[in-house]
C-alpha positions in Angstrom: 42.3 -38.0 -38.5 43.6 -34.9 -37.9 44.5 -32.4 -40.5 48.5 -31.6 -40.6 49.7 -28.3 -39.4 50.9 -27.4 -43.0 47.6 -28.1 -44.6 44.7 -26.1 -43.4 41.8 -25.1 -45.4 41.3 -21.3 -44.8 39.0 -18.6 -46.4 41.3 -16.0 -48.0 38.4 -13.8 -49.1 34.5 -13.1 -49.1 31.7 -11.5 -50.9 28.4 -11.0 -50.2 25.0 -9.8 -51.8 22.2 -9.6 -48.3 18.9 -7.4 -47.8 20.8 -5.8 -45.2 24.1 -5.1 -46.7 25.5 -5.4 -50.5 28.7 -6.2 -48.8 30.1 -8.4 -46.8 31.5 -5.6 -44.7 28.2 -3.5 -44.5 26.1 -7.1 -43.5 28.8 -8.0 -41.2 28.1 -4.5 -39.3 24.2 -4.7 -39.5 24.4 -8.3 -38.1 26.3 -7.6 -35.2 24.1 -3.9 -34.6 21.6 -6.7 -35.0 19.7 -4.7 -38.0 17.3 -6.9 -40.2 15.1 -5.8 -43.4 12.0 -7.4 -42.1 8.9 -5.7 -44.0 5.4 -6.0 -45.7 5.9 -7.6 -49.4 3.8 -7.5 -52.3 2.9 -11.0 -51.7 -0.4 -11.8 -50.1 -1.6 -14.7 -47.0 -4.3 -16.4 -46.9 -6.2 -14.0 -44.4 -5.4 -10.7 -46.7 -2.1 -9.7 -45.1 1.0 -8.9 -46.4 3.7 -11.6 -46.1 6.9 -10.4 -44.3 9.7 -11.3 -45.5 13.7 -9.7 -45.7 13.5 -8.6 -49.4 16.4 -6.5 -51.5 15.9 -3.0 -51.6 15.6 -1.1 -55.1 16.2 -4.1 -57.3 13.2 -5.1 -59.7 14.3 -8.2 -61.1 12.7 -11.2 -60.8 13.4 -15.3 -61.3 16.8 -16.1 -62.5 17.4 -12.6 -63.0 17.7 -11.8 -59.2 19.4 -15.3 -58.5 21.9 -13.7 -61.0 22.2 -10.4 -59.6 22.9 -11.4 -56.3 25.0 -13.5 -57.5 26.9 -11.2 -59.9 27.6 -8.7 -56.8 28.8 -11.4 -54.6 31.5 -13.1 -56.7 32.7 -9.2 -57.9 33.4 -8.7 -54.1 35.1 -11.9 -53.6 37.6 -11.8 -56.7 38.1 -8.0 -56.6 41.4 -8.7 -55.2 42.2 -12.1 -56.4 45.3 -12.3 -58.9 44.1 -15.4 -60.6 42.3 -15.8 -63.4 38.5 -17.0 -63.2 39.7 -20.1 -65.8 42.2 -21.0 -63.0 39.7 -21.6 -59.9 37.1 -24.0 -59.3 34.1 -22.8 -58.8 31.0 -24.7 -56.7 27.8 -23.4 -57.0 25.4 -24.1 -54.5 21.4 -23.3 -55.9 17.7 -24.0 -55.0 16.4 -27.4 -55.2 15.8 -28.2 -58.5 11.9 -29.0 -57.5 11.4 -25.3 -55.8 8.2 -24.4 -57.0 8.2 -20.8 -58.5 11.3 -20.9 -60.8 11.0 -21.5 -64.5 12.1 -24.7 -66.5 15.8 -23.9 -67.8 16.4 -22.1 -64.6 19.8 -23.6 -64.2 20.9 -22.7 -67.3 20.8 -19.4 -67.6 22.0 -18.7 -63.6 25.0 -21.4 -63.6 25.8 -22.3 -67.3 27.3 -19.0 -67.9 29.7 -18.9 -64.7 30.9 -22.2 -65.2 32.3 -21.5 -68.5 34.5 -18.8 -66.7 36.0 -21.1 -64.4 38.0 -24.0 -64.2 36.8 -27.3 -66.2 36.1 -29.4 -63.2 33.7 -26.7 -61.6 30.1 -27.8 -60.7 26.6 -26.6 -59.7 24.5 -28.3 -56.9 21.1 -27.7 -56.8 20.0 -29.1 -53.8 19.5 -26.4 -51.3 20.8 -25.4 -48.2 21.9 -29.3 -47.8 24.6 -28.1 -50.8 26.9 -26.5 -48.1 28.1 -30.0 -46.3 29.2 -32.0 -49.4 30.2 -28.5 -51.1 32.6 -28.3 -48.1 33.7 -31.4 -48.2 34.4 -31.3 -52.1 36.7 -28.4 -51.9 38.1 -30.3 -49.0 39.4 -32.8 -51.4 40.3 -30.5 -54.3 42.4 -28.7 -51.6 44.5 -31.6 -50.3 44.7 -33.4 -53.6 46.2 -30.0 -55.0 47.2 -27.4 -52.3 48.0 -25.0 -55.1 44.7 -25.1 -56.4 41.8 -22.2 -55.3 38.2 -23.1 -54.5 35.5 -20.5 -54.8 32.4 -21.7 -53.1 29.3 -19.4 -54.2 25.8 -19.6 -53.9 22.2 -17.9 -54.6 19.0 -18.4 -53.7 15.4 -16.1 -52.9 11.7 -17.7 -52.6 10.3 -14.5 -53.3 8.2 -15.9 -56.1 4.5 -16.3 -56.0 4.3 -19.8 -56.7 6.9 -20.4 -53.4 5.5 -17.9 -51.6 1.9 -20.0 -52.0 3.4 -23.5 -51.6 5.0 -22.7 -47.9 1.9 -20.7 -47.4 -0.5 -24.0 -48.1 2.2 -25.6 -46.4 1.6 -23.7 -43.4 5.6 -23.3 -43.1 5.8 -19.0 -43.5 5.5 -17.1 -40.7 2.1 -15.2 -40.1 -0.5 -14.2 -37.6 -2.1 -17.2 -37.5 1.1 -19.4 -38.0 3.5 -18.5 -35.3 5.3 -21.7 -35.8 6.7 -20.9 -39.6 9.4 -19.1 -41.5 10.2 -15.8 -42.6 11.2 -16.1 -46.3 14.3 -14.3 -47.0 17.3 -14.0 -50.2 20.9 -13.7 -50.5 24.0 -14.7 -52.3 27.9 -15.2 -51.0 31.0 -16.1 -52.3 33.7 -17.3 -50.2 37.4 -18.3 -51.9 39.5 -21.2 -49.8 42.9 -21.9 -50.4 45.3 -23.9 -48.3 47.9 -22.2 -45.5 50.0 -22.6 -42.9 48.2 -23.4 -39.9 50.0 -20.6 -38.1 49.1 -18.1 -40.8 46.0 -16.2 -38.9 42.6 -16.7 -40.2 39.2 -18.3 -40.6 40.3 -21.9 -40.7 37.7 -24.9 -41.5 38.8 -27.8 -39.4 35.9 -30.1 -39.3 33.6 -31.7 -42.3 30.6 -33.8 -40.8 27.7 -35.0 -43.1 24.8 -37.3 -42.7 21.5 -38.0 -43.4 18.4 -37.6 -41.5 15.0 -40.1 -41.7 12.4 -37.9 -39.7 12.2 -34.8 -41.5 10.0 -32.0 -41.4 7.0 -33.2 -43.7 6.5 -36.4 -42.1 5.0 -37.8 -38.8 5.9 -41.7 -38.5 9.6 -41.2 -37.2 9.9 -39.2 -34.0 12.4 -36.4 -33.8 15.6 -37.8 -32.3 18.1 -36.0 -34.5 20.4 -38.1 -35.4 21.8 -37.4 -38.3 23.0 -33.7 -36.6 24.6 -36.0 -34.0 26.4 -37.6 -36.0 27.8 -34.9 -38.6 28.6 -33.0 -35.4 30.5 -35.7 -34.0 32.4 -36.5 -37.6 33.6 -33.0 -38.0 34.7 -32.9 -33.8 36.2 -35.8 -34.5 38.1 -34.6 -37.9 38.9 -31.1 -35.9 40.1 -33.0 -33.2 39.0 -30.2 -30.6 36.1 -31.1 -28.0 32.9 -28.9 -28.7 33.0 -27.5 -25.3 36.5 -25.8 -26.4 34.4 -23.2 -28.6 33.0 -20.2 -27.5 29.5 -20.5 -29.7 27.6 -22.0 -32.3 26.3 -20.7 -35.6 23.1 -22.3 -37.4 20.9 -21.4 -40.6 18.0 -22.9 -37.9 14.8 -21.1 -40.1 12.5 -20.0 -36.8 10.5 -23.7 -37.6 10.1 -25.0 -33.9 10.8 -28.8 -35.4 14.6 -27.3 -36.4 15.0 -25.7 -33.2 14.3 -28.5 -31.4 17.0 -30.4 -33.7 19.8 -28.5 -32.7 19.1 -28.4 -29.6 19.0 -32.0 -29.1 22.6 -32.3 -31.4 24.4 -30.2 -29.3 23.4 -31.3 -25.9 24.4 -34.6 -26.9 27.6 -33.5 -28.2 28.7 -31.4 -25.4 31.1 -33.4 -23.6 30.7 -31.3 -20.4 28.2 -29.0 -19.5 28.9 -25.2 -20.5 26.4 -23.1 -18.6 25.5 -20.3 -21.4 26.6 -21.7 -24.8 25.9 -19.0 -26.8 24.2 -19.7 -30.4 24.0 -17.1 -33.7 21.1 -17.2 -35.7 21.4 -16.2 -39.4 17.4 -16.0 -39.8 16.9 -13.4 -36.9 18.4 -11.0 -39.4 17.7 -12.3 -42.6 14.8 -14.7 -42.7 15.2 -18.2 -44.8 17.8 -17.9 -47.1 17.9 -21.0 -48.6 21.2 -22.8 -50.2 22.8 -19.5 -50.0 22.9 -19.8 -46.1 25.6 -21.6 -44.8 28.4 -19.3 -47.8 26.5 -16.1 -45.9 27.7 -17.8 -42.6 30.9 -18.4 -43.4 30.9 -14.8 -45.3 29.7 -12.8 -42.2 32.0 -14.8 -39.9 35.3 -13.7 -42.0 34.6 -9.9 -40.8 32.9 -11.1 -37.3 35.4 -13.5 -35.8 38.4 -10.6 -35.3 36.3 -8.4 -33.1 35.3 -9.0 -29.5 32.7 -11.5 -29.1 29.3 -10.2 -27.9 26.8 -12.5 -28.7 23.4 -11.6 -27.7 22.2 -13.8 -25.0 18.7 -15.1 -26.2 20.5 -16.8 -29.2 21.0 -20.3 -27.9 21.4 -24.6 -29.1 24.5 -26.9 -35.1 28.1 -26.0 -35.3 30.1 -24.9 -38.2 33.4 -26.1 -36.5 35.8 -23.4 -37.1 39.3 -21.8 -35.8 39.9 -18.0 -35.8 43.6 -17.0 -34.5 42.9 -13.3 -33.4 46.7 -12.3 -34.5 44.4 -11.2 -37.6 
């Protein structure tokens, strides 16, 4: 069902913490200059040769001490000019899975335990990865229509630069190297994006659409074949709650890692979703900038997008094939 006019979810503001910009202003520019931070890391393959990977510069804190950082520098951009007190917003904070190999046991605790005090009483962490973003979304969906008066702060961190991640995706043959073209490029970053209810003819970055769904053949098994359904069908949930066609946007946006198996994903979900055929349907990649960034991906989407979407849209062309469903109305 469609959303009424009068009660749009839109992000107000934005902050962001990115190897290629501690702002969301200064990523936002590199991104669209398409500037990375690819480089050599301390961290070692298994023929001898650095790992490449898009690392902070300057900062030597490692573990929950960097999740915290980033984090820290985010959320400080995103309530800079936000009137309300941190006990008066909800905060949901998206973090690694709670198996990643490489972060210590109490991990949680001292990233999340502390901000959650700060915030509202019914404010949450989900440590589940980049899967966080679609129920995080929908959450604040909810919190925003039960209350429009209420504010939703969406955050998230996340980094595998640890050496016990760094050698699981390694043995794993998942990180991109010379002899593994068909792998990752491990990457960091934290974003904080704050969503409050407006007018649907106030201008902004609007979230229409929520689709979620699950997915049997995943990427570390063999017996179910690759037909992506589960994209299909969150794609066609969110269409369906936007109540726009997919063909009526301009371009797609994806955290799609570099891994040929998620590639192939999207591609399948969107051809099938397509109701017509659009010739050159552009698609943004967050990892040709930034490498794998984890459950902080889809907030850094969303982040870059709030200082992207009111300029021209030039889209290099060999960025092609999962859709964040959103509205921009360029009187910005």
């Amino acid at each position: 069902m469609n959303l009424p006019d009068s009660d749009i979810t839109q992000i107000t503001q934005v902050g962001l913490c990115c190897p290629i910009g501690y702002s969301a202003l200064a990523a936002a520019a590199a991104f669209r200059a398409g500037m990375d931070h690819f480089s050599e890391t301390r961290f070692i393959d298994r023929a001898g040769k650095p790992v490449i990977g898009s690392q902070l510069y300057g900062v030597d804190l490692w573990g929950p001490a960097r999740l915290s950082w980033m984090l820290t520098h985010a959320l400080q951009e995103c309530l800079t000019q936000s009137k309300l007190p941190r006990a008066a917003i909800t905060l949901i904070l998206l973090l690694p899975e709670a198996n990643r190999p490489g972060l210590p046991f109490g991990w949680q605790q001292q990233v999340a335990a502390p901000l959650l005090t700060e915030f509202a009483d019914n404010s949450v962490s989900l440590a589940v990865g980049k899967a966080g973003i679609g129920p995080a979304l929908q959450k604040a969906q909810h919190l925003l229509h039960a209350d429009p008066r209420r504010t939703v702060l969406l955050a998230a961190t996340d980094s595998y630069f640890t050496p016990q991640a760094i050698n699981h995706y390694l043995s794993s043959d998942r990180l991109l190297t010379p002899n593994n073209p068909d792998g990752f490029i491990p990457g960091e970053g934290a974003a904080a994006i704050l969503l409050q209810q407006r007018p649907a003819s106030e201008p902004g970055l609007q979230l229409l659409g929520i689709g979620l769904a699950e997915e049997e053949a995943h990427i570390l098994q063999t017996e179910k074949k690759q037909k992506a359904r589960g994209l299909t069908q969150a794609i066609r949930a969110a269409i369906a709650q936007a109540g726009h066609p997919l063909s009526n946007t301009d371009f797609h946006i994806s955290d799609v890692n570099g891994e040929a198996f998620y590639s192939r994903e999207a591609a399948l979900a969107i051809t099938r979703c397509l109701d017509k055929r659009i010739p050159d349907y552009h698609h943004w990649l967050l990892s040709t900038k930034l490498g794998e960034t984890g459950a902080a991906s889809g907030p850094l989407i969303l982040a870059l997008l709030y200082h992207l979407m009111p300029l021209p849209l030039t889209i290099p062309s060999y960025e092609r094939g999962m859709a964040r469903l959103l509205r921009y109305d360029l009187r910005y």
